[in-house]
Each structure stands twice: as C-alpha cells, then as structure tokens.
N, CA, C and O atoms as CSV, one atom per row, in Angstrom:
chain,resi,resn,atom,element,x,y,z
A,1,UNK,N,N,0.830,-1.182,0.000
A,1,UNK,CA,C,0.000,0.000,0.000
A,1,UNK,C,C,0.876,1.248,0.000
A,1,UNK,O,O,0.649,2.011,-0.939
A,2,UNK,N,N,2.213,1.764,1.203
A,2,UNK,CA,C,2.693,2.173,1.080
A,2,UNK,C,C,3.644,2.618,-0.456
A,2,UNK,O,O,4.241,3.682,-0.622
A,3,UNK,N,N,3.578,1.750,-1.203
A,3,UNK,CA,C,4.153,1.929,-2.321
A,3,UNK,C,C,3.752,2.539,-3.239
A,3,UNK,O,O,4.294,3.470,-3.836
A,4,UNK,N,N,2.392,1.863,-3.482
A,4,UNK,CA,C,1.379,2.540,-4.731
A,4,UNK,C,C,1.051,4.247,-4.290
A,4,UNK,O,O,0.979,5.088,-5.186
A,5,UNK,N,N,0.830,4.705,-2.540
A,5,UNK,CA,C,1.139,5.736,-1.920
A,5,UNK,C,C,2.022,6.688,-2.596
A,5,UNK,O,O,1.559,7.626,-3.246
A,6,UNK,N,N,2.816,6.558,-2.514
A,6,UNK,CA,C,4.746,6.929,-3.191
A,6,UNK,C,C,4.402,7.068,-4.475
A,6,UNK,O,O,4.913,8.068,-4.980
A,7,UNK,N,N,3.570,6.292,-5.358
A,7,UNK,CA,C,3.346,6.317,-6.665
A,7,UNK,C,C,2.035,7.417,-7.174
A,7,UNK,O,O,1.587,7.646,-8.298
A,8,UNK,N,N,1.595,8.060,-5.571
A,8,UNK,CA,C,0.324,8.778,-5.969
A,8,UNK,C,C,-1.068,8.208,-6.805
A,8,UNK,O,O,-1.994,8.816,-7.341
A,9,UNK,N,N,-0.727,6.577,-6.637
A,9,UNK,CA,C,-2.059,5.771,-6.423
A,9,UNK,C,C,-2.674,5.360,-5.171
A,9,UNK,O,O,-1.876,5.210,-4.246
A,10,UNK,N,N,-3.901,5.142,-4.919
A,10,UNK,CA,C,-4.223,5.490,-3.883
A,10,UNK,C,C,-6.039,4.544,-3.906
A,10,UNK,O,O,-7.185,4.955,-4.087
A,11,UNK,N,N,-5.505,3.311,-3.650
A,11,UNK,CA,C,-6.049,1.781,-3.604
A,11,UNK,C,C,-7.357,2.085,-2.995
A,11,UNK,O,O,-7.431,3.172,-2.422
A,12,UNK,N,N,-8.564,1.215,-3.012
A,12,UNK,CA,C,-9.964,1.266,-2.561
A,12,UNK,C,C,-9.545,0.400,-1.788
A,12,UNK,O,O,-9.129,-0.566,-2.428
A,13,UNK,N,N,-9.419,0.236,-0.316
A,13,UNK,CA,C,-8.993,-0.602,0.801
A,13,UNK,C,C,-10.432,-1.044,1.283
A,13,UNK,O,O,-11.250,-0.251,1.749
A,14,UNK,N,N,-10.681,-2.615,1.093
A,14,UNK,CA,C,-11.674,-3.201,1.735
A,14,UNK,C,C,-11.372,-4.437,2.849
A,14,UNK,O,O,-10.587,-5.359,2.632
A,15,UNK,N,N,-11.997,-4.299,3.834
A,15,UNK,CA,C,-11.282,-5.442,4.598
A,15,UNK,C,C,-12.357,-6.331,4.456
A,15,UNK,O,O,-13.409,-5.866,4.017
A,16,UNK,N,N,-12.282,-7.763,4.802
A,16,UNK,CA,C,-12.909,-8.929,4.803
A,16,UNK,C,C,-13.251,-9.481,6.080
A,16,UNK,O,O,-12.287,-9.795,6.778
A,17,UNK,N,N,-14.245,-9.650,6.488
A,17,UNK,CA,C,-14.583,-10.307,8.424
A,17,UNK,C,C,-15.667,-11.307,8.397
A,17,UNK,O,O,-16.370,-11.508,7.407
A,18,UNK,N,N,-15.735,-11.692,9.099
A,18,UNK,CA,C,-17.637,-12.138,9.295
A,18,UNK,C,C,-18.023,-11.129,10.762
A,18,UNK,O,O,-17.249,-10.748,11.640
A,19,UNK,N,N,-19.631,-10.873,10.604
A,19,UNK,CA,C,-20.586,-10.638,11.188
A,19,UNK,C,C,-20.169,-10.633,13.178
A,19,UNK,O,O,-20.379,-9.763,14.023
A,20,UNK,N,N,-19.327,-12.449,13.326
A,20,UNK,CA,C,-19.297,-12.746,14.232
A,20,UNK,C,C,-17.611,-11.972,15.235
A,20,UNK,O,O,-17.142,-11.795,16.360
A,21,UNK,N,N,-17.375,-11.801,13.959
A,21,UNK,CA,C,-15.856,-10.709,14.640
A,21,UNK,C,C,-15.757,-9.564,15.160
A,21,UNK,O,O,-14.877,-9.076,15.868
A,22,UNK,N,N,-16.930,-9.066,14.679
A,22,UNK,CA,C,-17.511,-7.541,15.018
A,22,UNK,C,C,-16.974,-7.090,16.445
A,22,UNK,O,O,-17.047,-7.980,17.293
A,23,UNK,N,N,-16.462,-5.908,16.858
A,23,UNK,CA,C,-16.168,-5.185,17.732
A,23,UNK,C,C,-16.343,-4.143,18.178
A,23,UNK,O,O,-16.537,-3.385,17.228
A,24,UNK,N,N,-16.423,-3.328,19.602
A,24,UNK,CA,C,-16.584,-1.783,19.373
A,24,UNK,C,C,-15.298,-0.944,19.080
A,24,UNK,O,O,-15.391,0.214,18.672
A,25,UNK,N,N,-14.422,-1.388,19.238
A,25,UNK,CA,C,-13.551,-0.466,19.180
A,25,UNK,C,C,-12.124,-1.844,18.584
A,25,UNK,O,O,-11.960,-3.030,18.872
A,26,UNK,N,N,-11.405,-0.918,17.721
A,26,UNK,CA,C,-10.038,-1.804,17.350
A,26,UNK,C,C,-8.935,-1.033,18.054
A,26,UNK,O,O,-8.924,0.197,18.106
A,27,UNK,N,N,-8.014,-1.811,18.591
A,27,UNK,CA,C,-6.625,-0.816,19.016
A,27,UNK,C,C,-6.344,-0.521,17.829
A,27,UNK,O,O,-6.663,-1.108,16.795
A,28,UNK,N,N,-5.464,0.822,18.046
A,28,UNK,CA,C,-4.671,1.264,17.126
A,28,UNK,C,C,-3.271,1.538,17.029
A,28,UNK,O,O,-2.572,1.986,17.938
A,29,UNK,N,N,-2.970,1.295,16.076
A,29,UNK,CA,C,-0.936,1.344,16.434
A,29,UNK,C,C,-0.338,2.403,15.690
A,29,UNK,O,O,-1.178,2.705,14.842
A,30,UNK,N,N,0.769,3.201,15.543
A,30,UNK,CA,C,1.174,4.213,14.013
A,30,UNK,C,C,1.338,3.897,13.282
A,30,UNK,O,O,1.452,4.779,12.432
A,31,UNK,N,N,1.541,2.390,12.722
A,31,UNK,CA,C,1.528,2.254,11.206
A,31,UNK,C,C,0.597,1.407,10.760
A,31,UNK,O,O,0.858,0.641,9.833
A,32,UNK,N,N,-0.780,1.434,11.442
A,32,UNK,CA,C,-1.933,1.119,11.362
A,32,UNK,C,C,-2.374,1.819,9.742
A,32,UNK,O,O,-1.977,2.959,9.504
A,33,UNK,N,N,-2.939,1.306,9.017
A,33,UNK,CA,C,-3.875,1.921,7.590
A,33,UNK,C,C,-5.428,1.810,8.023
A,33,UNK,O,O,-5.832,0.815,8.624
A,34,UNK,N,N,-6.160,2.739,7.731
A,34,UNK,CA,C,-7.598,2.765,8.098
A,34,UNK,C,C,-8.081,2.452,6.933
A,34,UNK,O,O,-7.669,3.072,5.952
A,35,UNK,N,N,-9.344,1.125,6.739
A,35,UNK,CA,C,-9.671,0.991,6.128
A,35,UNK,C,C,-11.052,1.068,6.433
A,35,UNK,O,O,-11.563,0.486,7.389
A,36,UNK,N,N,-11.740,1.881,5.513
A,36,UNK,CA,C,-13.274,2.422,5.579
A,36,UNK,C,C,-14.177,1.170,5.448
A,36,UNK,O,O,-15.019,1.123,6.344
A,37,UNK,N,N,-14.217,0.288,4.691
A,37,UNK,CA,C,-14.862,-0.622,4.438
A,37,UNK,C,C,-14.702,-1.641,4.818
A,37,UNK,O,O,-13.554,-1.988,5.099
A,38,UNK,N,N,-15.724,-2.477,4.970
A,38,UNK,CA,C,-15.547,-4.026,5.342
A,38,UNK,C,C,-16.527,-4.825,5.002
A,38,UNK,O,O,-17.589,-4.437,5.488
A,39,UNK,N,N,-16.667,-6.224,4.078
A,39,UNK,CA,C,-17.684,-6.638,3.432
A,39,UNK,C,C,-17.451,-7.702,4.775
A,39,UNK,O,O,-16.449,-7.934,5.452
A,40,UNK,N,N,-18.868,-8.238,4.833
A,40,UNK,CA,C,-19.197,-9.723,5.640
A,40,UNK,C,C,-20.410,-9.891,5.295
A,40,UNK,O,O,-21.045,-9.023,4.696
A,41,UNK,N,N,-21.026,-11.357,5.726
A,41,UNK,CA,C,-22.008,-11.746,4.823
A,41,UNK,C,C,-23.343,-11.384,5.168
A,41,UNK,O,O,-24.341,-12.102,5.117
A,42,UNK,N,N,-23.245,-10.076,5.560
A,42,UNK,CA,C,-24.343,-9.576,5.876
A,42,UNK,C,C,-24.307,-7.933,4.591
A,42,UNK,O,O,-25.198,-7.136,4.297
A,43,UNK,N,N,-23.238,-8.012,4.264
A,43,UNK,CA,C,-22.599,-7.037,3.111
A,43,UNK,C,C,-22.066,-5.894,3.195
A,43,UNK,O,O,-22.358,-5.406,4.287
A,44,UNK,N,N,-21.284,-5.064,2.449
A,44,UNK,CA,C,-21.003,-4.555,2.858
A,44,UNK,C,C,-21.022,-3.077,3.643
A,44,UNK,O,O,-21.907,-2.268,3.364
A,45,UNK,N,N,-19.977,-2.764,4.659
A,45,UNK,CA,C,-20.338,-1.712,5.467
A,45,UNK,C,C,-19.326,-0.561,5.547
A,45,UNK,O,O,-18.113,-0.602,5.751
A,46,UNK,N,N,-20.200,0.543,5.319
A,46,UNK,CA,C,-18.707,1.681,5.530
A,46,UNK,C,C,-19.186,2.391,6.872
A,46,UNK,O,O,-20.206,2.470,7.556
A,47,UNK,N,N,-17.189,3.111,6.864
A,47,UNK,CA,C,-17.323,3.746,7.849
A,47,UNK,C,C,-16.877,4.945,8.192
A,47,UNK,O,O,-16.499,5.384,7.106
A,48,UNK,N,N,-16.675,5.747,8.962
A,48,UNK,CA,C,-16.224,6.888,9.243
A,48,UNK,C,C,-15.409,6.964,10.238
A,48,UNK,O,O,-15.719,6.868,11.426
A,49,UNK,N,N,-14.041,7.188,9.668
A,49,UNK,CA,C,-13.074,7.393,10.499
A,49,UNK,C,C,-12.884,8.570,11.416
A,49,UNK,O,O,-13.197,9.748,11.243
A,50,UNK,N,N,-12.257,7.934,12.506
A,50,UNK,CA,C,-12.118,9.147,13.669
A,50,UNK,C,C,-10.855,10.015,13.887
A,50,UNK,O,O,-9.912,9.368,14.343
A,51,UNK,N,N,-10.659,11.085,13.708
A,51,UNK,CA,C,-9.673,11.819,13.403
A,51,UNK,C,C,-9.488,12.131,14.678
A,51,UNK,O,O,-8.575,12.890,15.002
C-alpha cells in the first residue's frame, strides 16, 4: 500500500470479516492503515473514520 502511496495511487482498501468478529472499538498502532470498508455476509459496510 505504502508503495502505490509513493506512486500517488491510492487503492480502494476493503477489509474482509464475518458478522461474528464484530467489535466496538479496534486498538490502534502508528503504522496502522484505516480501512473504511468491510464486506461480511451480511454485506457490505462503511465507515467513518475518527480523526
């Protein structure tokens, strides 16, 4: 990701889960990537990141 970054492409980041992984909150680390989306088989869901 970082790369295509550098290249001033700039990837549709979807993550993949099931339903049953769901959480309220994820830790976060600094070289964490936020990814807005996440499909599970309930479909998919966006989100809004917290600045």
């Amino acid at each position: 990701i970082s790369r295509l970054a550098e290249k001033g492409i700039t990837p549709r980041l979807i993550g993949i889960a099931f339903d049953c992984q769901e959480v309220e909150r994820v830790p976060e680390e600094n070289h964490d990537v936020i990814i807005p989306e996440i499909l599970t088989e309930s479909g998919l869901r966006r989100f809004t990141p917290k600045l």
